[in-house]
Backbone bond lengths (Angstrom), bond angles and torsions (degrees), N, CA, C in turn:
res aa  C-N    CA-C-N  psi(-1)  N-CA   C-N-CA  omega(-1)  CA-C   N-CA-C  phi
1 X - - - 1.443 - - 1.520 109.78 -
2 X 1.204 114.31 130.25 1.606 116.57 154.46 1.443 110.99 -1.88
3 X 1.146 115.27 137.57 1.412 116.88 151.35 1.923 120.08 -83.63
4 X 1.125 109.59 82.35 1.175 105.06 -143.78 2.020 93.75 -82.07
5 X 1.554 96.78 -35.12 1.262 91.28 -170.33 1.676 138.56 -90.44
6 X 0.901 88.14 32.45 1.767 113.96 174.74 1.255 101.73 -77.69
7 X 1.588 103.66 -55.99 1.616 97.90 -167.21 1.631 120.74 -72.45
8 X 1.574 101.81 -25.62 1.297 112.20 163.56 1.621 138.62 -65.68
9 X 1.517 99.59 -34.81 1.418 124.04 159.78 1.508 134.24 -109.82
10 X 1.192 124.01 34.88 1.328 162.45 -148.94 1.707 99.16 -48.96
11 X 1.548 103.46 -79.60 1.881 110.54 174.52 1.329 102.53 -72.71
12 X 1.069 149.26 34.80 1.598 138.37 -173.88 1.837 81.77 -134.40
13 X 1.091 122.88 -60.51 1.797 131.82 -177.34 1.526 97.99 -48.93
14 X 1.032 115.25 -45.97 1.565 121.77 -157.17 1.665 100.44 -76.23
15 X 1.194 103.58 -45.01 1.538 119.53 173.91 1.460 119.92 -53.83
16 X 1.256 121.02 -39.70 1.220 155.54 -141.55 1.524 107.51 -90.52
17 X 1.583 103.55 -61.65 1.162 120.86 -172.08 1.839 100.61 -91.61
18 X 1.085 112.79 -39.21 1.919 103.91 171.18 1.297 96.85 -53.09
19 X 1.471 140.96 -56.62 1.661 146.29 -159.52 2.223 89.55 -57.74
20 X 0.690 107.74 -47.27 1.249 103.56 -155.29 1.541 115.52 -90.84
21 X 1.609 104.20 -24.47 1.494 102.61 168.74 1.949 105.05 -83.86
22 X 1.279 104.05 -22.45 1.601 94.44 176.34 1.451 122.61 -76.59
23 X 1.298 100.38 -22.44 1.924 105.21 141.54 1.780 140.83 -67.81
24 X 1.375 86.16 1.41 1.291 90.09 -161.14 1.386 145.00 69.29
25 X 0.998 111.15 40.89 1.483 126.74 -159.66 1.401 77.85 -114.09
26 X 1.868 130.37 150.44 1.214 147.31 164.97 1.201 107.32 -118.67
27 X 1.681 120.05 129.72 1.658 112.84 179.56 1.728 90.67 -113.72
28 X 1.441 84.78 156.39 1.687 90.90 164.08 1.664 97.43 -137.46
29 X 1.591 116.37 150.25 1.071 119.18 -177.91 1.517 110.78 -154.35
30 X 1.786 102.72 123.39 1.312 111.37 171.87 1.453 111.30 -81.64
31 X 1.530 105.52 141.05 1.559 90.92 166.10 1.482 109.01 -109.35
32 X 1.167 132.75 173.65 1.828 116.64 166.67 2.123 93.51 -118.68
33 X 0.989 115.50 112.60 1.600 129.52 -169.02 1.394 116.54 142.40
34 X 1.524 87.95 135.30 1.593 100.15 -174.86 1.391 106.09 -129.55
35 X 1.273 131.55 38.94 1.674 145.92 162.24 1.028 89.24 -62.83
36 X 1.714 97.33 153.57 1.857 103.61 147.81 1.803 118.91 -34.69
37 X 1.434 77.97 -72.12 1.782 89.77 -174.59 1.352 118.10 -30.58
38 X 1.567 112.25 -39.14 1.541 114.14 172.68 1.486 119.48 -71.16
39 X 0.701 117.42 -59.02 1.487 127.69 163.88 1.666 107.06 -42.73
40 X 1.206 120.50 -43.32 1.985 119.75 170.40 1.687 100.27 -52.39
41 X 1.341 96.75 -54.76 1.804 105.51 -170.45 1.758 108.79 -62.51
42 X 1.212 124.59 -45.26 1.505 134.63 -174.43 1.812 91.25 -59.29
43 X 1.364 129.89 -75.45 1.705 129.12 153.54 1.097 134.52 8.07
44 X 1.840 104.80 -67.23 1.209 120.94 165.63 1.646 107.41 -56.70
45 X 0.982 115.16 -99.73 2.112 120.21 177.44 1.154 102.87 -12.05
46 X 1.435 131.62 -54.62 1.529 114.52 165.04 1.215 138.14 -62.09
47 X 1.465 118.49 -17.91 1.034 118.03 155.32 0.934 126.37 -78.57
48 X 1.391 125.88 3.35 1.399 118.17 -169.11 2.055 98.43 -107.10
49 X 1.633 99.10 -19.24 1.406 94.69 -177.65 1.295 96.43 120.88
50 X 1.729 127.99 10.49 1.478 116.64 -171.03 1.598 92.64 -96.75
51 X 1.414 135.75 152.61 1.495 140.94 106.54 1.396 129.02 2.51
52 X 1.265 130.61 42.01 1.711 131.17 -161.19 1.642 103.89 -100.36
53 X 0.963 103.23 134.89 1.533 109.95 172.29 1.358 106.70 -157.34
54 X 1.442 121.71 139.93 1.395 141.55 162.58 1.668 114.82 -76.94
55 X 0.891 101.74 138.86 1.530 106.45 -174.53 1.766 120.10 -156.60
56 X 1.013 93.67 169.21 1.987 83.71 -167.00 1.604 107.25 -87.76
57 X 1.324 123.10 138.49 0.905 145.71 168.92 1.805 126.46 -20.87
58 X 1.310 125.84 89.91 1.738 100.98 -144.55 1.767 110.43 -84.42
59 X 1.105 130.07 123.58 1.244 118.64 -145.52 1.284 125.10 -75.28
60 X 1.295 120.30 130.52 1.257 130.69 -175.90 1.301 105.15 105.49
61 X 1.988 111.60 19.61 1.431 112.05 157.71 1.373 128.45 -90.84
62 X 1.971 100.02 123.28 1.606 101.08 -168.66 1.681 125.06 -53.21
63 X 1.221 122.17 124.31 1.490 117.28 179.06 1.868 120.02 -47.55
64 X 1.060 103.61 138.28 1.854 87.51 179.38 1.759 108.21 94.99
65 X 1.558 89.15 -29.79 1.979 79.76 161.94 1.271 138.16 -54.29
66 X 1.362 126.02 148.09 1.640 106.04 151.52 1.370 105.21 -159.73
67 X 1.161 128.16 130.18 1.493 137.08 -172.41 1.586 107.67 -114.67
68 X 1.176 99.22 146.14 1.694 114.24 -173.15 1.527 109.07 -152.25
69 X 1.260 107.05 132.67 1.720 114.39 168.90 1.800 110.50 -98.36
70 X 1.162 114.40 159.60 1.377 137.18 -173.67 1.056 117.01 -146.42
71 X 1.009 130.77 56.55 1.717 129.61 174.05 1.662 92.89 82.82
72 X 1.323 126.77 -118.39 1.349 136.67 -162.20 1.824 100.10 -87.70
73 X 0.939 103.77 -5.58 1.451 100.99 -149.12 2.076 107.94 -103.87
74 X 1.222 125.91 124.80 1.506 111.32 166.15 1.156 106.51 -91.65
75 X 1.493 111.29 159.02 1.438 110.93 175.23 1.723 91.40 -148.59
76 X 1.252 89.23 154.92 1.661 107.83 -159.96 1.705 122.27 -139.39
77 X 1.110 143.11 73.02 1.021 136.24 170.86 1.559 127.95 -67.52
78 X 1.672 127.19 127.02 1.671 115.88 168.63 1.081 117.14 -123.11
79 X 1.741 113.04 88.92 1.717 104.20 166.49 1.504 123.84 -61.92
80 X 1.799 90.56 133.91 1.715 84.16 171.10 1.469 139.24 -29.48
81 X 1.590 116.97 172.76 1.456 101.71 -161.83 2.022 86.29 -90.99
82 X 1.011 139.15 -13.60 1.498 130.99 168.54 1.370 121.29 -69.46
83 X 1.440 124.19 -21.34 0.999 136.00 -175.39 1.721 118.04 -71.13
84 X 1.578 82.66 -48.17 1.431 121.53 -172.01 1.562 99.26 -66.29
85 X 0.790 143.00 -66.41 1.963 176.46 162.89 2.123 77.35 -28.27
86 X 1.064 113.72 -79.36 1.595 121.42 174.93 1.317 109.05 -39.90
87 X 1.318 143.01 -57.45 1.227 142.17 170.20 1.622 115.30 -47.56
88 X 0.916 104.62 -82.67 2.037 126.93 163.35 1.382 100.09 -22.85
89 X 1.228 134.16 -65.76 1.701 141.82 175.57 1.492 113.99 -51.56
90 X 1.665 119.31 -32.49 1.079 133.02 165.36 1.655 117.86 -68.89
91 X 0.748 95.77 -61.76 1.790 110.86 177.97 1.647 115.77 -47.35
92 X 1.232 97.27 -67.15 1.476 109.02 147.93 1.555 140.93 -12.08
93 X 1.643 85.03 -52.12 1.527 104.03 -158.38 1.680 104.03 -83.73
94 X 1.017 112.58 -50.22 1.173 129.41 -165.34 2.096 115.70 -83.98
95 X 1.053 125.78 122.02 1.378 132.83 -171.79 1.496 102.77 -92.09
96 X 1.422 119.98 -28.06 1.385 117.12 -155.26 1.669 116.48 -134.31
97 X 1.265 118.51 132.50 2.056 104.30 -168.16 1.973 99.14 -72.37
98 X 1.497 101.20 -17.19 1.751 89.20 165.50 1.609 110.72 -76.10
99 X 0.677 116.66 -36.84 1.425 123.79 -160.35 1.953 113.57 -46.73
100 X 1.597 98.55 -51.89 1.092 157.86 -179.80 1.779 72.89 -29.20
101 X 1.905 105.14 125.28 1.240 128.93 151.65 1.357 124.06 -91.44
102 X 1.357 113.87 99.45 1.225 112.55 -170.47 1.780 121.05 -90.65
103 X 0.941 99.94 -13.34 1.579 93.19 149.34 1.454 134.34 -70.61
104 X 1.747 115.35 -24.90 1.220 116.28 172.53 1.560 111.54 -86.64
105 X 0.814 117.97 -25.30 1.972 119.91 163.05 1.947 115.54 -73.68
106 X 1.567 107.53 -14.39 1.471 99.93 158.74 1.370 109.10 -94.89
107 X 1.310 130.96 -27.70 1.053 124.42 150.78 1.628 134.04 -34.04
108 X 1.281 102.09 -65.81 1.629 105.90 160.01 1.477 106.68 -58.60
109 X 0.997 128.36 -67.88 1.598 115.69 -167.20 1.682 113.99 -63.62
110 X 1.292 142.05 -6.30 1.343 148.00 167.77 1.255 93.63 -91.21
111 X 1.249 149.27 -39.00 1.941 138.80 -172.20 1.134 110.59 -20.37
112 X 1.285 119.10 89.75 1.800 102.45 154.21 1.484 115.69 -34.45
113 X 1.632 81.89 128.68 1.716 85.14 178.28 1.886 96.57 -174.94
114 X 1.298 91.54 -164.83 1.927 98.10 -178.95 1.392 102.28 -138.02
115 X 1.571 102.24 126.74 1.345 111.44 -175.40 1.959 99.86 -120.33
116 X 1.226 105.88 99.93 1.833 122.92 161.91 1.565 91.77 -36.94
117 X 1.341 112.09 129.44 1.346 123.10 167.23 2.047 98.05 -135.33
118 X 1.030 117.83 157.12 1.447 118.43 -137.54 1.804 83.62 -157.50
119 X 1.319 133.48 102.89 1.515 120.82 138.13 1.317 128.32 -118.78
120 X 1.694 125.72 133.86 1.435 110.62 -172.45 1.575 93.01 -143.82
121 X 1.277 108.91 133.63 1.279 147.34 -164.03 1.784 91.36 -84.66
122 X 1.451 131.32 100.47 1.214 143.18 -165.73 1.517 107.55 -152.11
123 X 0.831 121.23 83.75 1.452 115.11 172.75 1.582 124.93 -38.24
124 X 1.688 107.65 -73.17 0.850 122.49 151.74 1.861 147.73 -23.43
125 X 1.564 87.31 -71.92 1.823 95.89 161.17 1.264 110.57 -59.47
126 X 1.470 141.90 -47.39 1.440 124.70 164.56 1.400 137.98 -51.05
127 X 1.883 107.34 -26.90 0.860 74.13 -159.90 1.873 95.57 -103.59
128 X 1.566 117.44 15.03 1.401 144.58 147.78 1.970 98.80 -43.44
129 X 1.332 104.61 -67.62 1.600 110.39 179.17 1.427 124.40 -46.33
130 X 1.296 96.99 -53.70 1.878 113.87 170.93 1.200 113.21 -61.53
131 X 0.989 142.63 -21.90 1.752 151.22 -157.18 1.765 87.91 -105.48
132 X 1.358 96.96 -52.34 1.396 78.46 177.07 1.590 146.81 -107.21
133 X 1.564 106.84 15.62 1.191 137.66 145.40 1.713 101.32 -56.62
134 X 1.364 119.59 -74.09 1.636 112.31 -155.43 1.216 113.80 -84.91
135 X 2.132 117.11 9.60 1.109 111.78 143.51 1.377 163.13 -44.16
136 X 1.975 86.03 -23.03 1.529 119.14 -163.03 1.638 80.09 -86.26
137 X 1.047 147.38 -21.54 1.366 142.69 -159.27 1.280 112.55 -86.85
């Protein structure tokens, strides 16, 4: 999915990821999108010192997904499929990070709605996931 919320949470990401590389913590992050906008966001994470790479979509991956490891831990978010469809239309839409309507992306990101959040304590399956996340690298 888009990285949609960078642009929405912009100094909080930036914050986020300096706090965590000055711990030493290394992120790597696939995105699945090849918009400008995605490619602005993949930029950003590198500039910040993250692992970002764009990559193709692996098929029969649900829209609105996004999976992440944490040490032992998966974590899993699923925005609805309207939400998702709203994001994608956004991403899409826009060629340029000026361009970028930022009231209609708080719009999308304020939507009442229900977002499935998913954590399972797996040693193993993460660290199966992680191996093969920083494979793409």
């Amino acid at each position: 999915m888009h990285f949609w919320f960078v642009i929405a949470t912009l100094a909080q990401e930036t914050e986020l990821m300096k706090r965590m590389s000055a711990q030493g913590i290394s992120s790597y992050y696939l995105l699945h999108g090849k918009t400008p906008l995605d490619l602005w966001t993949v930029q950003f994470y590198r500039n910040l010192g993250v692992s970002c790479k764009s990559v193709s979509k692996p098929e029969g991956f649900e829209p609105g997904l996004n999976i992440g490891t944490y040490g032992d831990f998966i974590m899993q978010t699923t925005h609805p499929k309207e939400i998702s469809e709203r994001i994608d239309r956004f991403f899409k839409k826009y060629k340029h990070i000026e361009d970028v309507n930022l009231t209609e992306l708080v719009d999308i990101a304020t939507a009442e709605t229900s977002i499935t959040f998913t954590v399972i304590k797996d040693p193993v399956l993460a660290r199966t996931l992680r191996e093969k996340i920083m494979g793409k690298f």
